[in-house]
N, C-alpha and C positions, 0 to 999 in steps of 0.2 A: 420368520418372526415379524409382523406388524410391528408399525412404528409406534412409540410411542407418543399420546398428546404433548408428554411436558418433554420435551429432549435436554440431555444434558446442560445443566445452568455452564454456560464458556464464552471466555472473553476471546478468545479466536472467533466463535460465532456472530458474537456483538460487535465484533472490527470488521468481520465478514458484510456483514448486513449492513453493513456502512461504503466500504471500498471495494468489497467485491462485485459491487453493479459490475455489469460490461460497461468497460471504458474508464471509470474511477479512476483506476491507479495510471491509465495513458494519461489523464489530464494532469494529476498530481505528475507525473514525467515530464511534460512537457512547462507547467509551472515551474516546477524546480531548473529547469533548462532553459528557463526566463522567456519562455513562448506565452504571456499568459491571458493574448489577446483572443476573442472568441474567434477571429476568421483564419488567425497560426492554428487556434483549438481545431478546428474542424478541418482544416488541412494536412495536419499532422497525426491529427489520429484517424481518420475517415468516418465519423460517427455522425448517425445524420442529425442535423442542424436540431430538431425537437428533444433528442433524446440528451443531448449535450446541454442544451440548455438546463433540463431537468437535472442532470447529476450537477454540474455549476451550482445550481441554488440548492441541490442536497448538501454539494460540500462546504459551502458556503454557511448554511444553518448548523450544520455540524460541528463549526467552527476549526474546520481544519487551511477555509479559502479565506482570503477577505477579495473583498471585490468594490474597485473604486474606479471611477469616473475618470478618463481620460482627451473624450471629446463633450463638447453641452449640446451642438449641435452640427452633427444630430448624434445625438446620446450615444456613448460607446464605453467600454468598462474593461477592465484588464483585471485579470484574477493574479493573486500573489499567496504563497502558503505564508498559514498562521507558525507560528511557536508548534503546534501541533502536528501540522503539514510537515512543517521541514523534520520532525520527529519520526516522518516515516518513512523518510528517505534512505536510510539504510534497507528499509525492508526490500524498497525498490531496486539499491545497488545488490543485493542477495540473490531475488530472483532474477534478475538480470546475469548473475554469474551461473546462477542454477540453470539458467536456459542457455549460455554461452557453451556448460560442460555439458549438457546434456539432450539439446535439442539441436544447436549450431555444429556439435563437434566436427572437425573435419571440412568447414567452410569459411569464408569471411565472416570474421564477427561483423554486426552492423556498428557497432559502437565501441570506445572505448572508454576508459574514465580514467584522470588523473588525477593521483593525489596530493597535496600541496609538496609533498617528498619529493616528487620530480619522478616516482612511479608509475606504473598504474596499478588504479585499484582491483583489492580480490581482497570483498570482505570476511571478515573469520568472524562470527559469534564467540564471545570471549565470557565466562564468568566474572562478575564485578567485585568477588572478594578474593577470588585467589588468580584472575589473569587468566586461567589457563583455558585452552578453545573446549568448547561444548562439544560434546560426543553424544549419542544414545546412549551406548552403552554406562555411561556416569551420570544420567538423569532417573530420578523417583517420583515420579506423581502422587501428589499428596491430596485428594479432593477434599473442599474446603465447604462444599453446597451441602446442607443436612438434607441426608435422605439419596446419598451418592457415593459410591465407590469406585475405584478404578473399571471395572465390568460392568457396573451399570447401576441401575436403581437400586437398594436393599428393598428385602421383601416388602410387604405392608401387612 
């Protein structure tokens, strides 16, 4: 089956096309981890100095980074997440668990996280009106894009 020109209207696609650059969500990691100087940036994630720059001032415009001056000279800037940034830091503690059970199983984790509980963390997706964790099996997709169904476009 050929793709279609207009692909599914999705806000997974539209966060995609945002953070899914390679290297995105390293940066927003090591922000969050208060590394959020460009020479921590490029050490910590290994991403070469031109492409780093580039996602910086994507997430920056994005409004997920703010980015502020630290030295005048000679000019140097430290990125810190927005209201928005730190909003998707759960995403981050998630796949980080999803890669601990299922990519790391059976080695040293590289990391750990602690929760201010004096645990550590192991996030669970929680429904916000009745608490209880997210299953497949207790999710319905309802498309909301005219001209869209769960299987795909409706005829024309």
């Amino acid at each position: 089956m050929a793709a279609t020109k207009d692909p599914r209207p999705c806000s997974i696609a539209d966060a995609l096309a945002l953070v899914g650059e390679k290297y995105s969500l390293l940066v927003l990691r090591e922000v969050c981890l208060g590394n959020g100087r460009f020479d921590q940036l490029v050490r910590n994630i290994g991403a070469p100095r031109d492409i780093l720059a580039t996602r910086l001032r994507r997430l920056v415009e994005a409004g997920i980074l703010t980015k502020r001056m630290y030295s005048e000279r000679p000019q140097r800037f430290e990125y810190r997440p927005t209201q928005a940034g730190l909003e998707l830091e759960p995403v981050l503690m998630t796949l980080k668990d999803w890669g601990d059970r299922h990519l790391r199983k059976g080695t040293d984790l590289p990391m750990a996280v602690e929760h201010v509980c004096g645990d550590e963390l192991v996030p669970v997706v929680t429904c916000r009106a009745c608490g209880k964790p997210v299953r497949h099996e207790d999710l319905t997709a309802h498309p909301q894009a005219p001209g869209w169904t769960v299987t795909g476009p409706t005829a024309a």
